[in-house]
N, C-alpha and C positions, 0 to 999 in steps of 0.2 A: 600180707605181712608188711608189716610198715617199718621202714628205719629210722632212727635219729641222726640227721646228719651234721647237727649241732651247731647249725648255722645261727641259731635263735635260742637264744633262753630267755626262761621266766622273767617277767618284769623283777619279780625279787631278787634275782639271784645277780641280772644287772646292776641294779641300786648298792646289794652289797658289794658286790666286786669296784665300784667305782668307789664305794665309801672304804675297803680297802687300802684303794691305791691311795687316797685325798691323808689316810692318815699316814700310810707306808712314806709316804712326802713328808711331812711333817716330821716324822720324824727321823727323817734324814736330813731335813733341816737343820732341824735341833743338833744335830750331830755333826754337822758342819760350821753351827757359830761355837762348837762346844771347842772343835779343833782351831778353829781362828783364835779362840779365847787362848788356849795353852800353847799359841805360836804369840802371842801377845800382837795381833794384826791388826791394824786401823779398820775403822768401820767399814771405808770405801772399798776395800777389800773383799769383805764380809757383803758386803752390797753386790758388787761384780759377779762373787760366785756363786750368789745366790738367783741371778739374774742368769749364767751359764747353764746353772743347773735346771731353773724353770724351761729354760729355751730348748735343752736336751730331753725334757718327758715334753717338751709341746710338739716335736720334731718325730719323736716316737722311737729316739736312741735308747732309753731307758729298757724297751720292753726287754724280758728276759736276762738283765742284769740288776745285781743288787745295788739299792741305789745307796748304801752307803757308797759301795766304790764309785760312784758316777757323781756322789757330793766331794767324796774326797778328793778326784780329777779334777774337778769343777774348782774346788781351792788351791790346788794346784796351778791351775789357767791362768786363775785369776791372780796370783803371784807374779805369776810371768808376765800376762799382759801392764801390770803395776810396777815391774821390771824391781821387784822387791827381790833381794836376795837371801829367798827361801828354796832349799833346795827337796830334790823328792823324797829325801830318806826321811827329813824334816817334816813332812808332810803324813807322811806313812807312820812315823814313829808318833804322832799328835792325833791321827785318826784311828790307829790300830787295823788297818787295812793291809792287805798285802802288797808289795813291793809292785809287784809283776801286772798284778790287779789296776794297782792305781795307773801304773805307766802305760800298759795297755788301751784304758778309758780313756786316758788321756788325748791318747792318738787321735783315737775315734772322737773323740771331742773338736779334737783342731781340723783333722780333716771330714766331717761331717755340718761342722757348724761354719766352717768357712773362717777361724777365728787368727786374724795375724797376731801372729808372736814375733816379740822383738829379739834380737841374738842377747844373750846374756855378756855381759862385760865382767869378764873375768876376774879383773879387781874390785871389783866390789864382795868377791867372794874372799878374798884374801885377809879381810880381816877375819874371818869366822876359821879359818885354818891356823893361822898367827898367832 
């Protein structure tokens, strides 16, 4: 009696799972210039957290979360590192992600990928309260 110990699959079944993942990207892409777009965000921006986000599935943080929340963290970072005063509700309310979601990835973003964040200056926030 022989077992599967599922170390190994079919040649096909790899190819699809990677062709999968290559679109499952993509279109979390899409879904991250779509929230840059209705946070009205410079390109560089859009560049940055598109750059975090590749860095996070080369790393292997991605596996087992949905990579809408790990694009929407990622445009989140990428705010913060751009020291842009966008804040997380802004973020979450432009991706449609949940709150807890985003904030959580986020974490694991900064402390996984090694990424310095600068303190936020709290006047710069003050106009968007004002």
């Amino acid at each position: 009696m022989s077992t599967w110990s599922g170390g190994c699959q079919p040649r096909r079944l790899k190819a699809l799972a990677i062709a999968n993942r290559v679109e499952a990207a993509g279109v979390a892409l899409r879904e991250l210039k779509k929230a840059s777009e209705r946070l009205l965000l410079p390109h560089g921006v859009t560049d940055e957290a598109t750059c975090i986000y590749r860095r996070s599935l080369e790393t292997g943080l991605a596996k087992g979360k949905p990579l809408n929340q790990i694009a929407a963290s990622s445009l989140y970072a990428a705010c913060r590192e751009r020291e842009l005063p966008t804040t997380l509700d802004d973020v979450v309310a432009a991706s449609g992600v949940g709150r807890k979601a985003v904030a959580r990835c986020y974490r694991l973003l900064v402390r996984e990928l090694d990424l310095k964040m600068p303190i936020a200056d709290p006047v710069e926030y003050i106009a968007r309260v004002a």
